[in-house]
C-alpha positions as CSV (number, residue, x, y, z in Angstrom):
1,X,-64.6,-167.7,-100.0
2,X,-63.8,-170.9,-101.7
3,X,-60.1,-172.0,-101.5
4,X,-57.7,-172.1,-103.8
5,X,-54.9,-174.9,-104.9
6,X,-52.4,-173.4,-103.1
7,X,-54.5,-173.2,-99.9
8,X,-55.7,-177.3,-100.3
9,X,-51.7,-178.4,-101.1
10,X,-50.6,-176.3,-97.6
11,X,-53.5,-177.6,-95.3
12,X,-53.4,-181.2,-96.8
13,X,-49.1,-181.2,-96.2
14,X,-49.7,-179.3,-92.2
15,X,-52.3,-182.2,-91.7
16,X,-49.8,-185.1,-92.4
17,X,-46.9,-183.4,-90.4
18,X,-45.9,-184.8,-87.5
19,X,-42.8,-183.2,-86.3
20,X,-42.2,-185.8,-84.0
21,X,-41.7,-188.9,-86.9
22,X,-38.1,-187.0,-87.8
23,X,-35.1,-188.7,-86.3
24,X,-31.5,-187.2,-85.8
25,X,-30.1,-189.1,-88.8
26,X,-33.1,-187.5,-91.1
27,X,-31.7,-184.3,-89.7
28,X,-28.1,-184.9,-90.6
29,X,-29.6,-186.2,-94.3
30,X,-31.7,-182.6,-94.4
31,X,-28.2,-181.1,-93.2
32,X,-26.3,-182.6,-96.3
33,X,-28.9,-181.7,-98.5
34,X,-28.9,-178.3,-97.6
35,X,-25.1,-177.8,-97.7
36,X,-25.0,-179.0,-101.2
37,X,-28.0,-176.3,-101.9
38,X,-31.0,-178.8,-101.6
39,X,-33.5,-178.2,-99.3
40,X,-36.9,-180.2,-100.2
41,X,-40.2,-179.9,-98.4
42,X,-39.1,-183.1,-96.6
43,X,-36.0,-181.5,-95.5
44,X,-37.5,-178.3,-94.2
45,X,-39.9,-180.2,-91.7
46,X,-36.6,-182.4,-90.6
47,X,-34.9,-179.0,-90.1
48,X,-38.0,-177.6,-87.6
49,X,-37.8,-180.7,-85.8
50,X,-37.5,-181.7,-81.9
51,X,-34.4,-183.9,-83.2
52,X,-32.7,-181.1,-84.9
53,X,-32.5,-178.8,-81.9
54,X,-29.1,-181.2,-81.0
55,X,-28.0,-179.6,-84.7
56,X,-28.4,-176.1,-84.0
57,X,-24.8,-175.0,-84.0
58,X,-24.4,-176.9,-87.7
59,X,-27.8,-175.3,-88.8
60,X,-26.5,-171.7,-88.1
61,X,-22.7,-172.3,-89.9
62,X,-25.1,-173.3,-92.8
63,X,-27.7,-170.6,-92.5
64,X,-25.0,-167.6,-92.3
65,X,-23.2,-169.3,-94.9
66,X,-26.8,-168.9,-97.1
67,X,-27.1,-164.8,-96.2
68,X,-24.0,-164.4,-97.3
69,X,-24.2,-166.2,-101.1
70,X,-27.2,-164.5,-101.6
71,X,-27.1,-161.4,-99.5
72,X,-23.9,-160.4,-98.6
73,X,-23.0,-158.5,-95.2
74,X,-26.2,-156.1,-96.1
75,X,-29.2,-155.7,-93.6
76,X,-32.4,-153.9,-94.5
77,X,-33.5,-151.4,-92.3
78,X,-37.1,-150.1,-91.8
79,X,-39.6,-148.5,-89.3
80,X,-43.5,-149.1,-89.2
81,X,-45.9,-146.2,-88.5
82,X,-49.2,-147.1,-87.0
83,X,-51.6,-144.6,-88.2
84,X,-55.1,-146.1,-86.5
85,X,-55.6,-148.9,-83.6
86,X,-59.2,-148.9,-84.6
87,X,-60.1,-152.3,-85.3
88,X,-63.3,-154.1,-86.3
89,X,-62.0,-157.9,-85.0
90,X,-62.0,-159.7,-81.6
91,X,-58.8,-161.3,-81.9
92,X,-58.4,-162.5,-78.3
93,X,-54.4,-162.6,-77.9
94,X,-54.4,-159.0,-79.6
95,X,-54.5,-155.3,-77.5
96,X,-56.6,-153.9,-80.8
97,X,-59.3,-156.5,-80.2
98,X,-62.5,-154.1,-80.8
99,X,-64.1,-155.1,-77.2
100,X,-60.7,-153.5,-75.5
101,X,-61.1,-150.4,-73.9
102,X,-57.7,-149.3,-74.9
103,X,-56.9,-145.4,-76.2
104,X,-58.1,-145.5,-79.9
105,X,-56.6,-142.6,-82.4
106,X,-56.5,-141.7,-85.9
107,X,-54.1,-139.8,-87.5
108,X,-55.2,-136.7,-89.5
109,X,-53.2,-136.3,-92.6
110,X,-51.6,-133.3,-91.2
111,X,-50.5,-135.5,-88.0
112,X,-49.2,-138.2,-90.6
113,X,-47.6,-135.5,-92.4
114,X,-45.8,-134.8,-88.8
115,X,-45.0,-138.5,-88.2
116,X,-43.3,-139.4,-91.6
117,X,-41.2,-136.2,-91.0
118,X,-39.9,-137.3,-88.0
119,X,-39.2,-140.7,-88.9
120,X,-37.7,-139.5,-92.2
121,X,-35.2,-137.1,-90.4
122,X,-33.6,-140.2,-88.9
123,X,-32.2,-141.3,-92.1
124,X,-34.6,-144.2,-93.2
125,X,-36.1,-144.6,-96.4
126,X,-38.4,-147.6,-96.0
127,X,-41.6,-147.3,-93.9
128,X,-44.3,-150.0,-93.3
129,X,-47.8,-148.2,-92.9
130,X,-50.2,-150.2,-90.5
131,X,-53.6,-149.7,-89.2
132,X,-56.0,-152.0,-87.1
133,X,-58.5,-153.6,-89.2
134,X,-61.2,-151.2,-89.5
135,X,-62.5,-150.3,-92.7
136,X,-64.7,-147.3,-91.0
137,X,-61.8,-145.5,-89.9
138,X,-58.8,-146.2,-92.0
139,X,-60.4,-147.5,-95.8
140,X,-58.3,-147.8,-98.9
141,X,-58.2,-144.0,-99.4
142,X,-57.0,-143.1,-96.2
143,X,-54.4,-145.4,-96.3
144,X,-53.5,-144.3,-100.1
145,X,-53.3,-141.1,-98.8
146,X,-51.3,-142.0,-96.5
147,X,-48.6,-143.2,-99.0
148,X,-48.5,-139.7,-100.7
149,X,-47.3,-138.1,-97.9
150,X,-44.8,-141.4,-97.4
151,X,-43.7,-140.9,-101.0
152,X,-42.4,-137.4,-101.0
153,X,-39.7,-139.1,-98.4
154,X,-39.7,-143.1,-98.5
155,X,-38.5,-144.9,-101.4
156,X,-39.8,-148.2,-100.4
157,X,-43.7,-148.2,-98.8
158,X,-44.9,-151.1,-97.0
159,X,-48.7,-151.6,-96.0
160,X,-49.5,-154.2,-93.0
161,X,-53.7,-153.2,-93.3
162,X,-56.8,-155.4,-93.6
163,X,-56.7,-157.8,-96.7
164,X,-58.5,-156.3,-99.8
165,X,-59.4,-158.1,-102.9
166,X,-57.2,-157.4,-106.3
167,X,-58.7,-154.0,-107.2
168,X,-58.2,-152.3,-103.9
169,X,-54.7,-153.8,-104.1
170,X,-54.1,-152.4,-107.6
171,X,-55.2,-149.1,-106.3
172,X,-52.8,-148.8,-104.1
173,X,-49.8,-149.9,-105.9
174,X,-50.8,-147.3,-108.4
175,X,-50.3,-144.7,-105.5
176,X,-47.0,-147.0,-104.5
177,X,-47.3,-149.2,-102.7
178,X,-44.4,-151.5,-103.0
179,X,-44.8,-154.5,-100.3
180,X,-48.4,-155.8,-98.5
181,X,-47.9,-158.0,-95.4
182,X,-50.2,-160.5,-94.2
183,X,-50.0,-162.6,-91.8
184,X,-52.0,-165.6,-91.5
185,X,-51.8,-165.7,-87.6
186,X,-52.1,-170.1,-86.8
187,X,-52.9,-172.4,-90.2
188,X,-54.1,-174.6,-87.8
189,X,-58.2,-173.9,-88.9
190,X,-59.7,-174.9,-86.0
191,X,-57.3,-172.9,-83.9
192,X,-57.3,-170.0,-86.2
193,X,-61.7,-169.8,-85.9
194,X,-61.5,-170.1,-82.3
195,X,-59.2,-167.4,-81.9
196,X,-60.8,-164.6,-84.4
197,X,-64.2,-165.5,-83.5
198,X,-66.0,-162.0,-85.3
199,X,-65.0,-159.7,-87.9
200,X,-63.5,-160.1,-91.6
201,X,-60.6,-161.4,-89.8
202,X,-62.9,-164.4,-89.1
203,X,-62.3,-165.4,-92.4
204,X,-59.4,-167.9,-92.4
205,X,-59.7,-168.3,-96.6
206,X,-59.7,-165.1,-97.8
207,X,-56.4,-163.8,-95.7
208,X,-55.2,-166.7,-96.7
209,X,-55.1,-165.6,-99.8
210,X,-54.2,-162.4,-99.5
211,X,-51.0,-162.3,-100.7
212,X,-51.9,-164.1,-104.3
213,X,-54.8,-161.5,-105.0
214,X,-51.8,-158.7,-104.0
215,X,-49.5,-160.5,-106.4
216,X,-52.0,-160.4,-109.1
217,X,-52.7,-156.5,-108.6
218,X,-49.1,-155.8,-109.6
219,X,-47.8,-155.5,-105.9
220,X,-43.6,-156.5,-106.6
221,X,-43.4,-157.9,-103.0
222,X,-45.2,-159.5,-100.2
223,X,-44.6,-160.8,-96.5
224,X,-45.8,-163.8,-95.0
225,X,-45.5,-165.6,-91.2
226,X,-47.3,-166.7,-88.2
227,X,-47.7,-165.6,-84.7
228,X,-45.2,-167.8,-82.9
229,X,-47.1,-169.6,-79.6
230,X,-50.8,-169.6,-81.0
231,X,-50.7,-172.9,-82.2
232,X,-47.9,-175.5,-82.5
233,X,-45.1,-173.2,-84.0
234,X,-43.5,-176.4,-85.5
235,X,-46.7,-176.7,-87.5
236,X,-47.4,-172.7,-87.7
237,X,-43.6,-172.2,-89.3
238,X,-43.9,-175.7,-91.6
239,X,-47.1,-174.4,-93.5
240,X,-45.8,-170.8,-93.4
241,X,-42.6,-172.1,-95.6
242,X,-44.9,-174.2,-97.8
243,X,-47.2,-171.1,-98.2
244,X,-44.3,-169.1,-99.2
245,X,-42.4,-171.6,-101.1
246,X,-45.1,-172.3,-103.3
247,X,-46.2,-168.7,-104.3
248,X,-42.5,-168.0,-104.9
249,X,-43.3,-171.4,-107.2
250,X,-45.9,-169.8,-108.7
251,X,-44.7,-165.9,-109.0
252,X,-41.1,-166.4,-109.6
253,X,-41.1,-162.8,-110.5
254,X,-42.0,-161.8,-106.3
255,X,-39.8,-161.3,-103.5
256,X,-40.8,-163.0,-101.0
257,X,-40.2,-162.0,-96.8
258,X,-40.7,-164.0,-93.7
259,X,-41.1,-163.4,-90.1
260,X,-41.3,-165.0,-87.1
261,X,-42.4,-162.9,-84.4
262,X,-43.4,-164.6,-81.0
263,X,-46.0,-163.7,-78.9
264,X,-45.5,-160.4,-76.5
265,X,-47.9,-159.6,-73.7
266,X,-50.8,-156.9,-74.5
267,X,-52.8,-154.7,-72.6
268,X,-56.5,-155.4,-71.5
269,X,-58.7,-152.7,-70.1
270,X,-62.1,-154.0,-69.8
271,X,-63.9,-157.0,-68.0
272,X,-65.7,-158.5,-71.3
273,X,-61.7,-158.9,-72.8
274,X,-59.7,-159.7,-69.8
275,X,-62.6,-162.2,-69.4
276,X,-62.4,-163.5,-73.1
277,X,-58.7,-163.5,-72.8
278,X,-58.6,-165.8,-69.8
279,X,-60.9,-167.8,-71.8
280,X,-58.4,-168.6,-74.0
281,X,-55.1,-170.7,-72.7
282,X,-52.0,-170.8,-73.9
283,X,-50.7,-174.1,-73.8
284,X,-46.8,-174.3,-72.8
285,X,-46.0,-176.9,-75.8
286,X,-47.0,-173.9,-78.0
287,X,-44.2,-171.2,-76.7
288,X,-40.7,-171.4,-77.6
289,X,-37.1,-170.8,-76.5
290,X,-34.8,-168.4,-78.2
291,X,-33.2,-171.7,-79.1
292,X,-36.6,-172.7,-80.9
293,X,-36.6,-168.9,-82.6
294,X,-33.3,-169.5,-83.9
295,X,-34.0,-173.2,-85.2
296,X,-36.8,-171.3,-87.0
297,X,-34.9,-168.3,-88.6
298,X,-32.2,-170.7,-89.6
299,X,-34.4,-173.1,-91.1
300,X,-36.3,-170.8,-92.8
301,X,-32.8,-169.4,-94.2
302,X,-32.1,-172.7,-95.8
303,X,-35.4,-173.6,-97.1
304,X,-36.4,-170.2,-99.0
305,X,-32.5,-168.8,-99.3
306,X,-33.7,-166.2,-101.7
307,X,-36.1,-164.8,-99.1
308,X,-35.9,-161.8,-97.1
309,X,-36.2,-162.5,-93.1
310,X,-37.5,-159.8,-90.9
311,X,-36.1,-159.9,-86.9
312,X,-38.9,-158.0,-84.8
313,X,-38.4,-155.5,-82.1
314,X,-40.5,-158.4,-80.3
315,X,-37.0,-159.7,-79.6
316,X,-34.4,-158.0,-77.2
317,X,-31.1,-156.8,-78.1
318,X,-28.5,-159.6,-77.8
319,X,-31.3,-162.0,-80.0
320,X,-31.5,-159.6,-83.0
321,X,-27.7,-158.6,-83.0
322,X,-27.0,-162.4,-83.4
323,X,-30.0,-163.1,-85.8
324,X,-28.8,-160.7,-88.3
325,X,-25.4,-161.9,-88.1
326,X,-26.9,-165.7,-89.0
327,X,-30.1,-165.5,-91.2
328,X,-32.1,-162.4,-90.6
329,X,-31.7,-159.6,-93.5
330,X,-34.3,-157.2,-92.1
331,X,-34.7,-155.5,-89.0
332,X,-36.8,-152.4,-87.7
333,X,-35.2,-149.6,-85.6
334,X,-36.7,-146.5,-83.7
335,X,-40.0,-148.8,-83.3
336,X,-43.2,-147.6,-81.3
337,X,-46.4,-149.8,-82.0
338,X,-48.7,-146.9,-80.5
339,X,-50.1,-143.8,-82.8
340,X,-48.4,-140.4,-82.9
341,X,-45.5,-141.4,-80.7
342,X,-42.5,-139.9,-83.3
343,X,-43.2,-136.4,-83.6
344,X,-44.7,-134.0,-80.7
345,X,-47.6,-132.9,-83.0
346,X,-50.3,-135.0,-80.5
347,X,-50.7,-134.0,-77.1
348,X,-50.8,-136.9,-74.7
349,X,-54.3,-137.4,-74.0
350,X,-54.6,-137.9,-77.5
351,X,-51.9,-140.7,-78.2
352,X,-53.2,-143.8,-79.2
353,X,-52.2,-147.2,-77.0
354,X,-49.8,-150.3,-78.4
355,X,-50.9,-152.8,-80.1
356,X,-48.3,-155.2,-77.7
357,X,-45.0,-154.4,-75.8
358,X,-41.7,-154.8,-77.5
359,X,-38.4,-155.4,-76.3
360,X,-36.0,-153.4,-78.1
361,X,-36.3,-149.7,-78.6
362,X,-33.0,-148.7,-80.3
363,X,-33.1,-145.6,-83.0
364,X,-31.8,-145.5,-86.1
365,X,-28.1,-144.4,-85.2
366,X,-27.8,-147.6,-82.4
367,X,-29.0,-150.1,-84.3
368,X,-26.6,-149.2,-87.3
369,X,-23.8,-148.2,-84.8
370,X,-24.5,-152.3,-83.8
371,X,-24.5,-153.4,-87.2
372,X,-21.3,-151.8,-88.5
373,X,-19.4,-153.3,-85.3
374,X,-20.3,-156.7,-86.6
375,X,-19.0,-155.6,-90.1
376,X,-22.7,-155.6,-91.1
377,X,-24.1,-153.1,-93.5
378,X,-27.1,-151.0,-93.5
379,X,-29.3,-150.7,-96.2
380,X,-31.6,-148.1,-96.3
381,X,-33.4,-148.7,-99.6
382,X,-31.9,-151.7,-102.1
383,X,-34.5,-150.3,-104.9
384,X,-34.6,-147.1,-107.0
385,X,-37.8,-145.9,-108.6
386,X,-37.1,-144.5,-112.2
């Protein structure tokens, strides 16, 4: 697929940043800027710089400040529900990569049915549908009938599935569908090719664009970021920003999330992956620090204020209670990344394995028990369908 504008204006701006050219006083000009509600391209790369870790402390005051013009003390929360780990890729830092001989399942309706239940009796009223990229076992009518069950008990339906072109995305917002996710993994292209070496993932254009063609189709929302230690996450979270930015540019209309979710460690069953994994090293310049993770959220909070900011269950507990109290307006509670793991409906041998380990595993009740001691409030659902 040829590119687009957008995709030329991001690539061309990652290639000439150098996170390294930014001194502390460019910081403390990016800092001024932002406090007086200016925060250019220029200033965002400043903010993700090495020099601006010695600014952290004045880049949180400012970030919090930021939630709270535009946000108040309210914090979204949702769950995702994987329905299929099926996956036609060979992403090599990923436990669905096709070649891993992990537990694959497929929900039945009936067992989705059992799943959204179960989730629903906890209180939420947001859900984020996901599937491994496999158009064989979970296709645009699977998943769309996967959002009518979700609809008799969600008011908000996410989707995190393979990237489809406009009509398939106008399909399933007519079936409501409120927010598509995407994320674009590295931006670095030659990291990105190496590291999804077969199937439609492969493809570093058209999920790319994935979130336009969603935009186009009607979809009011959609979610962008990176996976944090692929490539250089200075890079990774610069072009993710200027992605974002610019389709917010472009769709004023959208509202636009972000995460940041870091690398977790994954499960590898079989020679040919454990192999191909080893293949692939992760250099230490690439991983980052809670300190890094929290340079990110905050500068993220200052560049796109507007923008909703998801804190993953890839995080432990003491991260994402601070996070939300900073930048972060989203977070997900009563999390399990395997299939049927919320209701009792599957019997074990018929559970499907994680897609990676996460780190916090509150419910529902803890996680807003946490949030209304830090005078925080929960939001189930900010939207009302009339």
């Amino acid at each position: 697929m040829m590119k687009n504008e957008i995709e030329d204006i991001v690539l061309s701006a990652l290639g000439a940043y150098n996170p390294s050219n930014y001194t502390k006083d460019d910081v403390r000009r990016s800092l001024d800027n932002a406090a007086r509600n200016i925060c250019s391209d220029n200033d965002f790369a400043a903010l993700l710089s090495p020099a601006a870790q010695a600014f952290l402390e004045d880049m949180a005051v400012l970030a919090r400040q930021e939630k709270l013009r535009h946000f108040g003390n309210s914090i979204n929360i949702f769950t995702p529900l994987y329905i299929s780990n099926y996956c036609e890729n060979s992403c090599v830092y990923c436990g669905f990569n096709k070649h891993n001989s992990i537990r694959r399942s497929r929900l039945t309706l009936d067992e989705i049915d059992a799943e959204i239940k179960a989730i629903a009796k906890t209180g939420l009223e947001e859900i984020l549908i996901l599937t491994g990229e496999s158009q064989k076992h979970a296709n645009k009518d699977y998943i769309a009938q996967a959002i009518d069950i979700a609809k008799k008990h969600f008011r908000v339906i996410g989707l995190e599935v393979f990237p489809m072109d406009i009509d398939e995305y106008s399909f399933l917002r007519e079936r409501g569908a409120d927010f598509i996710t995407v994320f674009q993994e590295t931006y670095e292209k030659e990291t990105y090719e190496k590291l999804h070496p077969s199937g439609q993932k492969h493809d570093f254009s058209f999920r790319f664009n994935s979130q336009e063609r969603a935009l186009k189709a009607g979809i009011r929302g959609v979610a962008f970021g990176s996976l944090l230690g692929l490539g250089d996450f200075r890079k990774d979270v610069f072009a993710t920003g200027i992605h974002s930015s610019l389709i917010q540019k472009k769709y004023p209309h959208a509202e636009i999330s972000l995460s940041c979710p870091r690398l977790r460690p994954v499960r590898f069953n079989n020679n040919a992956t454990v192999s191909q994994n080893k293949a692939w090293q992760i250099s230490s310049e690439n991983l980052l620090s809670e300190a890094d993770l929290l340079q990110v959220i905050c500068a993220f909070r200052l560049f796109m204020p507007f923008a909703g900011i998801t804190i993953s269950s890839r995080e432990n507990e003491r991260f994402r209670n601070n996070a939300v109290e900073i930048a972060a307006t989203r977070i997900s509670a009563g999390v399990d990344v395997g299939i049927g793991r919320h209701s009792d409906i599957l019997p074990e041998v018929s559970l499907g394995d994680e897609q990676f380990e996460i780190s916090d595993s509150r419910n529902v009740e803890e996680i807003c028990k946490m949030l209304f001691s830090r005078g925080l409030q929960p939001v189930m659902s900010d939207y009302i369908n009339v």
